[in-house]
FILUM-189876 format. One record per residue (C-alpha): y, x, z. Coordinates in steps of 0.5 Angstrom, whole numbers, padded with zeros to 4 digits. Layout:
N
v,u,w
Y,X,Z
...
This chain:
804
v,u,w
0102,0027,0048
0107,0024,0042
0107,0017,0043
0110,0016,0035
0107,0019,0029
0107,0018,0021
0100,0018,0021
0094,0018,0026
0088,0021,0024
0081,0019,0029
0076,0024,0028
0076,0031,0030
0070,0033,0024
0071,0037,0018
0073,0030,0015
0079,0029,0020
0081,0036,0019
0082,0037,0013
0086,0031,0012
0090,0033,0017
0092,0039,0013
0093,0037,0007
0098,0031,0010
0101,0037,0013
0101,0041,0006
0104,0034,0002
0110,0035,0007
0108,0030,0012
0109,0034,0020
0109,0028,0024
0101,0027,0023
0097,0027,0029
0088,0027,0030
0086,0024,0036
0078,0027,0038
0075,0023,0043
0071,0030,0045
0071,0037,0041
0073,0039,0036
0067,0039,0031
0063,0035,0036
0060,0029,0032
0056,0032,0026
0060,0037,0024
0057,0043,0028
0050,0042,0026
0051,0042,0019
0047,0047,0016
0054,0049,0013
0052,0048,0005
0057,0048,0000
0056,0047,-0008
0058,0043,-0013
0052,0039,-0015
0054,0032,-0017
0051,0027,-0021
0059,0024,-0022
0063,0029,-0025
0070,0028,-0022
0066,0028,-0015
0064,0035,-0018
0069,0037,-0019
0072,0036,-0012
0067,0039,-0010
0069,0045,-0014
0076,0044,-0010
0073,0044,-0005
0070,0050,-0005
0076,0054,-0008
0081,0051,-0003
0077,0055,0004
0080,0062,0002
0086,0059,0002
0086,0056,0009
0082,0062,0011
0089,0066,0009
0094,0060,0012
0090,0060,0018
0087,0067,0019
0081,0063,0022
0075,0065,0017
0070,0060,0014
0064,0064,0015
0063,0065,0007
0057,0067,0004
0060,0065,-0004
0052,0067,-0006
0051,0060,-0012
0046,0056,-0012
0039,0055,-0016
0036,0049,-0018
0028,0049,-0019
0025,0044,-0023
0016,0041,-0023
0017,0036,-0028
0019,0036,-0035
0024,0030,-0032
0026,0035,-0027
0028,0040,-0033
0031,0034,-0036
0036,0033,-0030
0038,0040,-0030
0039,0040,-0038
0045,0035,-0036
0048,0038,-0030
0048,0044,-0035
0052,0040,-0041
0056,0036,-0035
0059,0043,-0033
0061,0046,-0040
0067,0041,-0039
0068,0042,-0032
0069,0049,-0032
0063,0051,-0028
0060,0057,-0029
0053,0055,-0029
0047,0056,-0034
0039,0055,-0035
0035,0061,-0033
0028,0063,-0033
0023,0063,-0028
0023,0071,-0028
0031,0071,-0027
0030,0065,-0021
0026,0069,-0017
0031,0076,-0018
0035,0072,-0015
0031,0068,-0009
0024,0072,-0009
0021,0068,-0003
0019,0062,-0010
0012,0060,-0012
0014,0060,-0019
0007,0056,-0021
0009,0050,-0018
0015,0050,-0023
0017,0051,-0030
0024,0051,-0031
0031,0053,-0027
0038,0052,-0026
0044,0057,-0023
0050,0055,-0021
0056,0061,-0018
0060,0055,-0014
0057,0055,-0008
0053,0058,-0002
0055,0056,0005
0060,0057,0011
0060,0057,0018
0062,0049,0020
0066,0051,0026
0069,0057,0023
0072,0052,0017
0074,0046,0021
0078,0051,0026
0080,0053,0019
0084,0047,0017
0087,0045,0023
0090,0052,0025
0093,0051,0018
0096,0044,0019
0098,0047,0026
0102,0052,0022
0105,0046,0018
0107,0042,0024
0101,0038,0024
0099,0036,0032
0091,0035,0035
0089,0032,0042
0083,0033,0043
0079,0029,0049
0083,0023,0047
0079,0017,0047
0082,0012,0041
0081,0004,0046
0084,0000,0041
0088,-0002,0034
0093,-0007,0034
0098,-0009,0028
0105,-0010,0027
0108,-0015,0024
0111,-0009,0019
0104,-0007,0019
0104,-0001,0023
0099,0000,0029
0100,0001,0036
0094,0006,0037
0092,0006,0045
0089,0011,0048
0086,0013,0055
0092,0018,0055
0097,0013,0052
0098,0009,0046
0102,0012,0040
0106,0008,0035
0104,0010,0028
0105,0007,0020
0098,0010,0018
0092,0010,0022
0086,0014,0018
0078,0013,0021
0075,0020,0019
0070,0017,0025
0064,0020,0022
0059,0018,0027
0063,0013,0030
0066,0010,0024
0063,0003,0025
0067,0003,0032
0073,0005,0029
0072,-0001,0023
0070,-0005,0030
0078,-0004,0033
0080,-0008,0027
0075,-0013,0025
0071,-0010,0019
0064,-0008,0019
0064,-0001,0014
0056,-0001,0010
0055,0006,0014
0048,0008,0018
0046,0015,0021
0040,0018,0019
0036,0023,0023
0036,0030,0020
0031,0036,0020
0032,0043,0019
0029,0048,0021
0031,0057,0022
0025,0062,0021
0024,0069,0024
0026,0075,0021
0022,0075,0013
0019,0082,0011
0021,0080,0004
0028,0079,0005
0028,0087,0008
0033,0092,0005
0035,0086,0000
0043,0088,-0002
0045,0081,-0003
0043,0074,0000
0038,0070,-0003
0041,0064,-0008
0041,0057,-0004
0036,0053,-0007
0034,0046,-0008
0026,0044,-0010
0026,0036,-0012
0019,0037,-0013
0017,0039,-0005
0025,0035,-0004
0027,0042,0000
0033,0045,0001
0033,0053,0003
0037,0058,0004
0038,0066,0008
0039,0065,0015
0041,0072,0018
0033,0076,0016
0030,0068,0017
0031,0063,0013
0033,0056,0014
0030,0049,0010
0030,0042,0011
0029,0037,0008
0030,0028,0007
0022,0026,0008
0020,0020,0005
0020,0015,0011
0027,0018,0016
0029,0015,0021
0035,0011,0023
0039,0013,0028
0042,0008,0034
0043,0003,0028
0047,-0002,0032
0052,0003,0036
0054,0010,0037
0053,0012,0044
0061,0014,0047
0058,0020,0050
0054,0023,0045
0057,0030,0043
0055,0036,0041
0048,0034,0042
0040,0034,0039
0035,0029,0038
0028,0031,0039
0024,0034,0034
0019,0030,0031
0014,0035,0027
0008,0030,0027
0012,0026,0023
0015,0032,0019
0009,0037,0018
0006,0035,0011
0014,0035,0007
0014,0042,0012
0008,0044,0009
0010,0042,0003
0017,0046,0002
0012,0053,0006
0007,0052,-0001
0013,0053,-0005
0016,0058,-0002
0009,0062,0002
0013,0067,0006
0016,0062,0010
0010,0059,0013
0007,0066,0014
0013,0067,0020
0014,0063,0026
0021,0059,0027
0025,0060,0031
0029,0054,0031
0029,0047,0030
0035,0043,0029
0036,0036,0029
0041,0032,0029
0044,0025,0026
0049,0024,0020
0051,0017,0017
0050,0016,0010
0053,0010,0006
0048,0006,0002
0048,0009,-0005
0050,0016,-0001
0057,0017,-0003
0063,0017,0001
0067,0012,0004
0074,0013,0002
0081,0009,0001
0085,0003,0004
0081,-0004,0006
0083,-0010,0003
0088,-0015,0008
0089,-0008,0012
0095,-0005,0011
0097,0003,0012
0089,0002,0014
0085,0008,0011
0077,0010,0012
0074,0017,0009
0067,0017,0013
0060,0016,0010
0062,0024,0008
0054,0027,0009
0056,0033,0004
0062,0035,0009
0063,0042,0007
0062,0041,-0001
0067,0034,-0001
0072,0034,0005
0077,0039,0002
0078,0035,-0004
0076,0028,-0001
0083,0031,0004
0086,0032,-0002
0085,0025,-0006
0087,0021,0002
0093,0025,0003
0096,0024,-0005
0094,0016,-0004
0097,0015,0003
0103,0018,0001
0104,0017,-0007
0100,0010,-0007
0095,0012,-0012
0089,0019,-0011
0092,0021,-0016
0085,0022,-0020
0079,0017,-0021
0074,0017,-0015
0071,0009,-0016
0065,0012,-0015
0067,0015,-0007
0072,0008,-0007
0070,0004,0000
0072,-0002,-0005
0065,0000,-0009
0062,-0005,-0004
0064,-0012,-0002
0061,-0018,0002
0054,-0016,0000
0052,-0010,0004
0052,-0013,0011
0049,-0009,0016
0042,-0011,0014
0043,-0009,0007
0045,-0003,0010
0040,-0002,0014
0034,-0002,0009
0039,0001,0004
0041,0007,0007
0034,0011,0009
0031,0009,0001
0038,0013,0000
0037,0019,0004
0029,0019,0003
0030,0020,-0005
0037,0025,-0004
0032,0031,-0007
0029,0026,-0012
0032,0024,-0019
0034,0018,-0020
0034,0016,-0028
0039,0013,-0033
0034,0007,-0034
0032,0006,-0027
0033,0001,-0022
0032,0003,-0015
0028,-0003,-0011
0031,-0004,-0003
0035,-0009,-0001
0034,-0014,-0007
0035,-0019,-0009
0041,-0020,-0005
0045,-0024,-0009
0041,-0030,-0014
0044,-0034,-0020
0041,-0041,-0020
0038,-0039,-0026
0035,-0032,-0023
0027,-0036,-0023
0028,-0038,-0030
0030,-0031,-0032
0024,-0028,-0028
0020,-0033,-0032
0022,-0032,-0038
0019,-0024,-0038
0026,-0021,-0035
0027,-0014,-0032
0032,-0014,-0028
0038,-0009,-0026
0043,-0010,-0019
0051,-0010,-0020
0055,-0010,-0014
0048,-0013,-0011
0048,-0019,-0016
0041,-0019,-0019
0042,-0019,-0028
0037,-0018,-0034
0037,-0012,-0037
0032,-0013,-0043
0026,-0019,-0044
0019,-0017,-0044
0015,-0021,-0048
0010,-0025,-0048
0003,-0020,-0046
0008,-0014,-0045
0009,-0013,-0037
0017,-0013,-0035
0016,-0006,-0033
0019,0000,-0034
0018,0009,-0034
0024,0012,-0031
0026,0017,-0037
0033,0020,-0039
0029,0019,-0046
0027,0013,-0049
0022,0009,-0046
0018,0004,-0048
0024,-0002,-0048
0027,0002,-0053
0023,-0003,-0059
0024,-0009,-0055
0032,-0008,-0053
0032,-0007,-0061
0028,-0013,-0062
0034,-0017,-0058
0040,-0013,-0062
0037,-0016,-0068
0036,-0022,-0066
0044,-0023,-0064
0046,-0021,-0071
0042,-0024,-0074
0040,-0031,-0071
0043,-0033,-0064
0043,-0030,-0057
0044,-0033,-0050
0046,-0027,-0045
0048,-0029,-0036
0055,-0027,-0035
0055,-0029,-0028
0055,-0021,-0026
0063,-0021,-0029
0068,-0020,-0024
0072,-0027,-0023
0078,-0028,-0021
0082,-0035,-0021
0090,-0035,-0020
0095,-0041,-0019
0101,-0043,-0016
0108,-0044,-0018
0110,-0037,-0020
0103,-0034,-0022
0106,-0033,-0030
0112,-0029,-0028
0107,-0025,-0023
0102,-0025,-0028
0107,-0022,-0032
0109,-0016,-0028
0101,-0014,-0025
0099,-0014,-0032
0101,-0010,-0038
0100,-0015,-0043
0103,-0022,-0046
0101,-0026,-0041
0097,-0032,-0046
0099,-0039,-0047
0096,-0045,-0045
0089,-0046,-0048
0089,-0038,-0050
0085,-0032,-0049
0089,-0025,-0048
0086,-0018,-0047
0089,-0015,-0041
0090,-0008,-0039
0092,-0006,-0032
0096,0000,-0031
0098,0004,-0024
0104,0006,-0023
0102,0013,-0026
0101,0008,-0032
0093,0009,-0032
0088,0005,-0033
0086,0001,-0027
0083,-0005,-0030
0081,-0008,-0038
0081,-0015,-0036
0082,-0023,-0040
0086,-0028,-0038
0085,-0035,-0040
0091,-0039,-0039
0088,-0046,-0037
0094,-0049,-0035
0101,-0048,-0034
0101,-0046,-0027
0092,-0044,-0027
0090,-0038,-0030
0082,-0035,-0030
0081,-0028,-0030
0074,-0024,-0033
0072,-0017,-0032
0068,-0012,-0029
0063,-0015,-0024
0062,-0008,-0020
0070,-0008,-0018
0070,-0014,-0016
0073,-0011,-0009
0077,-0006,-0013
0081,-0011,-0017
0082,-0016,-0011
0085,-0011,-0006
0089,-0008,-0012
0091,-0016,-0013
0094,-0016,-0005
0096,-0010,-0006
0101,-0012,-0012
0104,-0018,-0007
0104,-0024,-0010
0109,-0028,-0008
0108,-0034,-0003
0107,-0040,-0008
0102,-0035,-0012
0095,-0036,-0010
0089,-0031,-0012
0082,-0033,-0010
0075,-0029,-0012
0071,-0034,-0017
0064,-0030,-0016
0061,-0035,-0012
0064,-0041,-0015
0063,-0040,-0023
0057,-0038,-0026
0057,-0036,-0034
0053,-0035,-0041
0054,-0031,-0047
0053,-0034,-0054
0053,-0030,-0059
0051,-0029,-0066
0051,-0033,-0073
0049,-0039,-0070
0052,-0040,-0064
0058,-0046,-0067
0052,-0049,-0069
0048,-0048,-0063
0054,-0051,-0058
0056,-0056,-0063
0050,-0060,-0061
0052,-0060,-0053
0060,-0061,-0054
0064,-0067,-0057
0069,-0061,-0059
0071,-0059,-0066
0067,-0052,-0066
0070,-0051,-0073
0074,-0044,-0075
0079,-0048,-0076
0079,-0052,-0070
0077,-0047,-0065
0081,-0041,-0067
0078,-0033,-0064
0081,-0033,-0056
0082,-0040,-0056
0081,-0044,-0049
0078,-0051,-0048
0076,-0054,-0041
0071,-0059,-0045
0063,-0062,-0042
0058,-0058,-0046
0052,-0062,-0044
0052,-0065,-0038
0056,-0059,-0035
0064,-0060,-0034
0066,-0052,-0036
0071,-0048,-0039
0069,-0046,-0046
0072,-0040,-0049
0071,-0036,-0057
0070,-0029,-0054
0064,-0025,-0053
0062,-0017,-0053
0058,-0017,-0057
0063,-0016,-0064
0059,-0023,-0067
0062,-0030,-0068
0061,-0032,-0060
0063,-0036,-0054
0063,-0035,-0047
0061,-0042,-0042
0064,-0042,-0035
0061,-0048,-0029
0061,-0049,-0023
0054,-0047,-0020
0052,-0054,-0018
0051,-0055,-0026
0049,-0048,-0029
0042,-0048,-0028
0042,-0055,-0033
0047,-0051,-0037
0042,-0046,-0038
0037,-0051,-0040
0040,-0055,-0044
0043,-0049,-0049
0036,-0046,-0049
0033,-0052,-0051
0037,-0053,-0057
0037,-0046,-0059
0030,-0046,-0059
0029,-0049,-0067
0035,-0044,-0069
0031,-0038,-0066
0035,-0038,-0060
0034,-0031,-0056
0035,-0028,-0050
0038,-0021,-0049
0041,-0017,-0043
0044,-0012,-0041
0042,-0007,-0045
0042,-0010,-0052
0049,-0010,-0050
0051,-0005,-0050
0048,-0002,-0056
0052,-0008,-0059
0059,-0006,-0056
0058,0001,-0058
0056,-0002,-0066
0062,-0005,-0065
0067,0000,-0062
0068,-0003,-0056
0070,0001,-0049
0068,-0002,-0042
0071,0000,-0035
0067,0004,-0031
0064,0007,-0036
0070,0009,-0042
0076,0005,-0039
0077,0009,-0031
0084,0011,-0028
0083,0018,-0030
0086,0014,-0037
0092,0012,-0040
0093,0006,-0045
0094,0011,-0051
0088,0016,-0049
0083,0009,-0049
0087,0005,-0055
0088,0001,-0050
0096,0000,-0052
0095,-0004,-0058
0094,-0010,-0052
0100,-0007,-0049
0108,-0012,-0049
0112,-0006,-0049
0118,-0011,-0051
0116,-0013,-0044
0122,-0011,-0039
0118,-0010,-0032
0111,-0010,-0032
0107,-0004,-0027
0106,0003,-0031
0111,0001,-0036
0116,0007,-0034
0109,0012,-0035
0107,0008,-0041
0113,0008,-0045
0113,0015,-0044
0106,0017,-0047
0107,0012,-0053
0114,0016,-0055
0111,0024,-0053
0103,0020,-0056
0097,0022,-0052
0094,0028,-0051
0086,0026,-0052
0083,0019,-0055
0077,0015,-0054
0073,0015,-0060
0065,0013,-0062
0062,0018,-0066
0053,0018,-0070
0051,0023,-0066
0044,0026,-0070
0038,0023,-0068
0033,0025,-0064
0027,0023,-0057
0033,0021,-0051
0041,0018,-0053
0047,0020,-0048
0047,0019,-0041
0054,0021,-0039
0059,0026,-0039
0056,0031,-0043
0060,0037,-0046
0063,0035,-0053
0064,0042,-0057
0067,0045,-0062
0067,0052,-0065
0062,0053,-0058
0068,0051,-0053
0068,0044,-0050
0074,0041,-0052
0071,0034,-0048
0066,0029,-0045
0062,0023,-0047
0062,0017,-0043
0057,0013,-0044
0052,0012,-0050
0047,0007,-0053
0042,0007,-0059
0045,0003,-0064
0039,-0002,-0066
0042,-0006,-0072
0046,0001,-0076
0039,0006,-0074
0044,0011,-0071
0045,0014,-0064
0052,0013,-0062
0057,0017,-0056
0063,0015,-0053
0068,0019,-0050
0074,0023,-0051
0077,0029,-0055
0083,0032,-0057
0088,0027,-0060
0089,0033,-0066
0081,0033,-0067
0080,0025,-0067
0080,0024,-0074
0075,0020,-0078
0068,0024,-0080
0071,0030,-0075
0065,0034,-0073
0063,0036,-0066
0056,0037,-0062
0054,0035,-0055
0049,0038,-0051
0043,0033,-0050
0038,0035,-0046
0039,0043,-0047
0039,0041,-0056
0046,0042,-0060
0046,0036,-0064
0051,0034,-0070
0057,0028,-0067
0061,0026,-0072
0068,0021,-0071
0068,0014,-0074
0074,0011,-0073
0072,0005,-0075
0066,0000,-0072
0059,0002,-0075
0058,-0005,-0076
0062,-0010,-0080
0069,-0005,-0079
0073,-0011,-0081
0072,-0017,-0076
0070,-0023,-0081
0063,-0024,-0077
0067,-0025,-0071
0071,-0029,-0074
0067,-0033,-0078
């Protein structure tokens, strides 16, 4: 066995290998995988072997589509065939939501280049006759995907990186990880230790141990998983081609053709957890015990809709265990405070995601950056919050609803509340329907007196729609009061936090007592962060931004090596927040602060560290609302008071509650982006408009180089908000933009604007097209409809509201 390597993979699934190759492919030789057992021992070898590019996360889907491409590749590198049954994938809909879902998948796929459309049950049976068409009304196809032989692609890959100069040991069991001062890692073995600058957990099963070694406790939990193999079907006798594999989100079942049989399973309602606390070291190639009692009624269920199954025996059942992270997705990426420490686990749809989950690994450990957005795959998506007990009741209310849809407007029940402002009670009190961001409870919208605080999942409009009206109008028109405690918070300090500042940021850094919008850019010049920072002293500076990368921002933070007199520190759990916004708001506050809250006196983006009330706070003119606004930040002691303090002197001016959802109509109103959903590393300054923030006079700030050259060569797309015509559902996201009948880009949120009465979409076209009153169309829900570009904000365009 070697004993140094650039890099050392542990794990010996499809996961594994397939980072193996794609370091290998970047050039990387020196690489080695270390397997405790066999190759493909743990999940891998008794995986159904699926693969399709069904996602409800566009850049997953279309590493899914890598993916699938990239085996012929290996098969002709290696000469090792992946067992390839490229036959496409079927989607059946029961439900008018069901049909919804399709119809967007559908839209999502015109941009992406997938060959996928909505097809007639008559047609859905041609291709899979085995379907009880009465239990349906509607259905997808799909020509990406179909399934491979597990073993045979795994071998695939690592015959491939072979070929490159890559190495595997097999039987090799991984004792412990130490780091060096350099942050490279001594990895000791049962057959000897190896000395190398990156180790890569690609555990799988045993990825939690792998965490173990160095300290961390990675949110992955193994399920149960059941499938079973029929007997030879008379009606699939004599067919030319395999049956499409199919989906069936009513009766929550997968299927597809096996040889003459078929193979089905399914994720049952109430799944069983698998070893939760630690994985068995000499589990390997093994089966758990079959639990058809349990399973017997979704079985049933699947033979209903699909009758000629259950009119054959069986003649195998598999069950076998795989882990899942709490929201499903993988675990992909550096962990924060570890360095050259990198984790790709979590990965249950290995054969659909594990090619273009090697590929986005390989570039970010040799390039420092995946190259493409993945921050719904980012291992920094959750943070202290998903504790083994979050995970354990998160996961199997995951794996029971992978078959069912999950709206726009839907909020999923387990494991909450986690995280609770000190006013969450008063929220509640006050009719609140709430909504979870990186596990902290917030308000979405406010039922009324007399209206129960609940919502019907849709991807039209529900029966909150008047309601988040009713709060739009109310902040425009009066005041509104909203929690911010959900912001992302950051506090940095020291000697040299300006000049640190200077360089992480692309923008002006603020004076004291100011306010600046702060892009943050890679050094590929994309968008990795849309913050504010607000210089409160000299040497003291808050920064505001995205709750839901919290985690993302603070390892990009340690990552940018601030010096030893920087200091930078998460303020989530030490300040609380609250919006103010609307025409009345300076005279709302000017009854709790001594402060002069006149235009004149306290100018938009000015910072003041003041008392309002009885709360000590720090004070700031901003808001996302596009109204006269101010943003309030104290410490948590104090907040409950805060909040009661401004609600009772906001009682005689009208003073309304509002949420997230209101919000976000609001933003829209008035143009404005948010990272996440708009602003995401797949975007330049120039692409979001984001430039106008940038200090290119500035001589050294990360991405300057990248964002130089696109201001001189200009963008190739822009951000833009078009009036989309009206009808019963608003945009989810990433649907198709067309012109002419061809896609020429996506859309990447969207809300009904309450105070202009019109539907509006966000997102990115080609800069040529991005012209006042362009006209495109987006496919909403399978209809054309009208978007038309406004270039300047629908509501009041010269910004004399918000500087009122």
């Amino acid at each position: 066995m070697k004993t140094s390597a650039r890099a050392v993979i542990i794990g010996g699934g499809v996961v594994g290998a397939s980072t193996l190759y794609h370091l290998a492919k970047i050039g990387w030789s020196d690489v080695t995988l270390l397997e405790k057992s066999e190759l493909t021992s743990g999940s891998t070898w008794h995986a159904a072997g699926g693969m399709h590019t069904f996602n409800g996360e566009a850049n997953i889907s279309r590493l899914q589509k890598y993916t699938i491409d990239l085996y012929r590749e290996i098969e002709a590198l290696s000469g090792q065939s992946c067992g390839l049954h490229p036959n496409g994938g079927l989607m059946l809909a029961a439900t008018q939501g069901e049909l919804d879902s399709l119809k967007l998948i559908c839209s999502r796929a015109r941009y992406l280049g997938m060959e996928t459309e909505m097809i007639s049950l008559d047609e859905a049976l041609r291709l899979n006759p085995l379907i009880d068409s009465s239990y349906f009304i509607g259905a997808l196809w799909r020509a990406d995907g179909g399934h491979c032989d597990p073993s045979g692609t795994t071998h695939a890959y690592v015959k491939a990186a072979r070929g490159l100069g890559a190495s595997v040991e097999r039987f090799t069991r991984v004792h412990s990880l130490a780091q060096r001062r350099d942050g490279s890692w001594d990895v000791t073995t049962d057959k000897g230790s190896i000395h190398a600058e990156h180790v890569i957990n690609c555990a799988g099963l045993w990825a939690r141990e792998v965490g173990r070694l160095v300290g961390i406790e990675l949110p992955v939990l193994a399920m149960e998983h059941h499938y079973l193999i029929t007997e030879d079907i008379p009606e699939l006798a004599g067919r030319n081609h395999e049956i499409v594999n199919t989906t069936d989100y009513a009766g929550e079942i997968y299927m597809r053709q096996e040889r003459g049989g078929a193979l089905i399973g399914t994720y049952e309602p109430h799944g069983i957890a698998w070893s939760p606390v630690k994985t068995p070291d000499d589990f390997s190639m093994q089966l758990l015990p079959d639990d058809f009692e349990r399973l017997a009624p979704c079985f049933e269920e699947g033979f209903r809709h699909f009758p000629a199954l259950g009119r054959v025996g069986i003649r195998k059942a598999i069950n076998g265990p795989f882990t899942f992270a709490p929201d499903g997705n993988p675990l992909v990426g550096p962990i924060r405070g570890l360095r050259n420490y990198w984790v790709a686990c979590a990965v249950m749809a290995g054969f659909s995601q594990g090619g273009g989950i090697g590929l986005v690994l390989s570039h970010w450990i040799a390039h420092g950056d995946p190259g493409q957005d993945i921050l719904s795959m980012d291992v920094a998506r959750f943070g202290a919050f998903a504790t083994p007990k979050y995970t354990s009741i998160k996961v199997p209310e995951n794996y029971s609803r992978r078959f069912r849809l999950v709206y726009p407007n839907e909020e999923l029940p387990a494991a909450r509340p986690v995280r609770r402002s000190p006013i969450y009670d008063r929220l509640l009190a006050a009719g609140a329907v709430m909504g979870a961001n990186f596990g902290l409870e917030h308000a979405l919208w406010f039922a009324p007196p007399g209206v129960a605080p609940t919502e019907t999942p849709t991807y039209r409009r529900s029966e909150a729609f008047a309601i988040v009206g009713a709060e739009c109008r109310a902040v425009r028109e009066t005041v509104g009061v909203y929690e911010t405690t959900n912001y992302g918070k950051y506090e940095v300090t020291g000697r040299g936090a300006r000049a640190w500042l200077d360089r992480v940021f692309a923008s002006r850094i603020p004076k004291r007592s100011r306010l600046g919008l702060a892009p943050m850019l890679n050094a590929a010049g994309r968008i990795v962060g849309d913050l504010s920072i607000a210089c409160l002293e000299e040497d003291r500076y808050l920064i505001m931004g995205s709750g839901f990368a919290e985690e993302f921002h603070l390892r990009w933070f340690w990552a940018s090596d601030p010096p030893s007199d920087v200091f930078v520190r998460s303020a989530a759990s030490t300040l609380c927040g609250v919006s103010v916004a609307g025409p009345k708001s300076r005279e709302l506050l000017q009854r709790l602060v001594r402060d002069d809250l006149s235009a004149a006196a306290f100018k938009l983006f000015q910072v003041a560290q003041t008392a309002v009330g009885f709360a000590p706070a720090i004070l700031t003119r901003a808001g996302f609302t596009g109204e006269l606004g101010y943003e309030i930040w104290t410490t948590p002691d104090y907040f409950a008071t805060l909040y009661d303090e401004l609600c009772d002197a906001g009682r005689a001016l009208g003073l309304v509650r509002f949420g997230g959802r209101a919000l976000s109509s609001l933003r829209l109103e008035k143009g404005y982006g948010s990272f996440n959903k708009d602003f995401r590393p797949d975007y330049t300054p120039g692409e979001t408009g984001l430039d106008r923030f940038v200090d290119f006079d500035k001589p050294d700030f990360c991405g300057r180089a990248a964002a130089c050259a696109e201001r001189a060569a200009g963008p190739n797309r822009r951000f833009v908000v078009m009036e989309v015509s009206d009808t019963d559902a608003d945009v989810v996201g990433y649907e198709s933009i067309l012109k002419d009948g061809a896609a020429v880009g996506y859309v990447t949120s969207g809300a009904y604007g309450h105070c202009i009465g019109k539907s509006l979409a966000a997102g990115y076209v080609p800069a040529a097209l991005a012209k006042d009153s362009e006209s495109f169309e987006i496919d909403i829900l399978g209809e054309m409809r009208t978007a038309t570009v406004r270039l300047e904000p629908l509501h009041d365009p010269q910004g004399q509201r918000l500087r009122a």
